[in-house]
C-alpha positions as CSV (number, residue, x, y, z in Angstrom):
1,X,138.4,223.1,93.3
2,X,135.5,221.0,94.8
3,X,134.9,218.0,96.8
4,X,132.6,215.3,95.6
5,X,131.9,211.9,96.8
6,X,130.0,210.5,94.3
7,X,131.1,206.6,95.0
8,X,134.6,207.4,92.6
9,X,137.6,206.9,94.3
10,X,140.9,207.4,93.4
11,X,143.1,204.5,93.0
12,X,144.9,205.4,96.2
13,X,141.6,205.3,98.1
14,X,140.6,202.7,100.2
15,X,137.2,201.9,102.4
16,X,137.8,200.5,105.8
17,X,135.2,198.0,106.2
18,X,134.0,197.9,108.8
19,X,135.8,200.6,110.9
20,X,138.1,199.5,113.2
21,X,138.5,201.4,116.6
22,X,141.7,203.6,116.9
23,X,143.0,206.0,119.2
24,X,143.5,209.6,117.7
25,X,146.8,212.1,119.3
26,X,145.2,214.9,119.2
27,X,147.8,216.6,121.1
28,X,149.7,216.5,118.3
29,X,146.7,217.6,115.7
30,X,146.4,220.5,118.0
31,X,149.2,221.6,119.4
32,X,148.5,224.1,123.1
33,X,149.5,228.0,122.8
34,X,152.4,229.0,125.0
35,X,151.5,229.3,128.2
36,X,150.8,232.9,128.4
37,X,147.9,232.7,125.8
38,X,146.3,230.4,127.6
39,X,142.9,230.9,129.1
40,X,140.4,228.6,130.7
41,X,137.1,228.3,128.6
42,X,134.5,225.6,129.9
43,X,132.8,226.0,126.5
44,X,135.9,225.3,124.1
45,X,136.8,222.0,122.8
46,X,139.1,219.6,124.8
47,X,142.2,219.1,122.2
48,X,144.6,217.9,125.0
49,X,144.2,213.9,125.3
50,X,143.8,211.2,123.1
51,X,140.4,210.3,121.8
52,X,138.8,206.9,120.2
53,X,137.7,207.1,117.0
54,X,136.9,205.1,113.7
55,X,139.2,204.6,110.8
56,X,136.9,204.6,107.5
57,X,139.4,204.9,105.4
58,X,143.0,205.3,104.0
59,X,143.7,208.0,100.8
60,X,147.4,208.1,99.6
61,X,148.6,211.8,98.8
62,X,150.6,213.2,96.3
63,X,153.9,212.4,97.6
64,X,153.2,208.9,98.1
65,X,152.5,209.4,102.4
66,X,149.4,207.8,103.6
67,X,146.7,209.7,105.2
68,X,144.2,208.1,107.4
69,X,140.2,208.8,107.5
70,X,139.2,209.3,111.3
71,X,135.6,210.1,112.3
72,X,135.7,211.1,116.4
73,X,133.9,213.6,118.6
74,X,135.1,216.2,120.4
75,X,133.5,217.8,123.9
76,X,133.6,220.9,125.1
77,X,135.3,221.3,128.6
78,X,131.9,221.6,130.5
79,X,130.9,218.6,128.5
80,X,127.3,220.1,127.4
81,X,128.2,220.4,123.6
82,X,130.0,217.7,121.6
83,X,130.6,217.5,117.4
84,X,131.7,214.9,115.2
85,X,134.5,215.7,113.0
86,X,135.3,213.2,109.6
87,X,138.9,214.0,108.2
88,X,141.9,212.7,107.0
89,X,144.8,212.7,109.0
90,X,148.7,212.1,108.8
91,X,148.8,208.2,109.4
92,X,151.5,209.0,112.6
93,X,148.3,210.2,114.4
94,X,146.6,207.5,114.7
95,X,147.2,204.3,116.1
96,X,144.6,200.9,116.6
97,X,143.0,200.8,119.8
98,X,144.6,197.3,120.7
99,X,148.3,198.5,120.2
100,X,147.7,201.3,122.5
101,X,146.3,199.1,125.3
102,X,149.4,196.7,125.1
103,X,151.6,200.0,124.9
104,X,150.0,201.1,128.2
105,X,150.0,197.5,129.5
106,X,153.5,197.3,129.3
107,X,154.3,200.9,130.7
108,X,153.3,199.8,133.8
C-alpha cells in the first residue's frame, strides 16, 4: 500500500485552515522505559514534556475515532539537533493551546 497526496481527500478528511496552535502529550505518544533501561543521552530526542505544535488537519479512521494531524519539532537533549515530525495522532493527545493555559491558570 502507498501514500499519496495528490490534493484527494477522503470524505473523512478535513484541512485546518489556518493551523491553530495546540499542545501535544507526548508523554503519552512516548511512553519512558522502566527505570532500569534508562540511560542519559544528551543527543536523543526529549519525549518527556508537552510540546506546541500545529493542527493541519483532522482524518476520521476506520472505526469512526478521529485522528488529529500535528506538525511539531522535537530537540535533542543537548539542544544542537531538532526535526519536524507531520503525523496523525489519536485526538486525546492533543489539546488547543488556550484550553491548556486556562487548565494551568486554574491549577494554581
Amino acid at each position: 500500500m502507498s501514500s499519496t497526496d495528490d490534493g484527494v481527500r477522503p470524505a473523512g478528511a478535513r484541512r485546518v485552515q489556518p493551523p491553530r496552535w495546540v499542545t501535544v502529550n507526548l508523554p503519552l505518544l512516548f511512553p519512558p522505559p522502566s527505570r532500569h533501561q534508562r540511560t542519559n543521552t544528551p543527543a536523543g530526542l526529549q519525549t518527556g514534556h508537552e510540546v506546541t505544535g500545529e493542527l493541519v488537519g483532522w482524518a476520521r479512521t476506520a472505526d469512526g475515532a478521529w485522528l488529529a494531524l500535528v506538525r511539531y519539532q522535537l530537540h535533542t537533549a543537548d539542544e544542537k539537533w531538532q526535526t519536524t515530525f507531520t503525523h496523525y495522532l489519536p485526538a486525546h493527545l492533543v489539546q488547543p493551546v488556550s484550553l491548556v493555559r486556562r487548565r494551568r491558570e486554574s491549577w494554581r
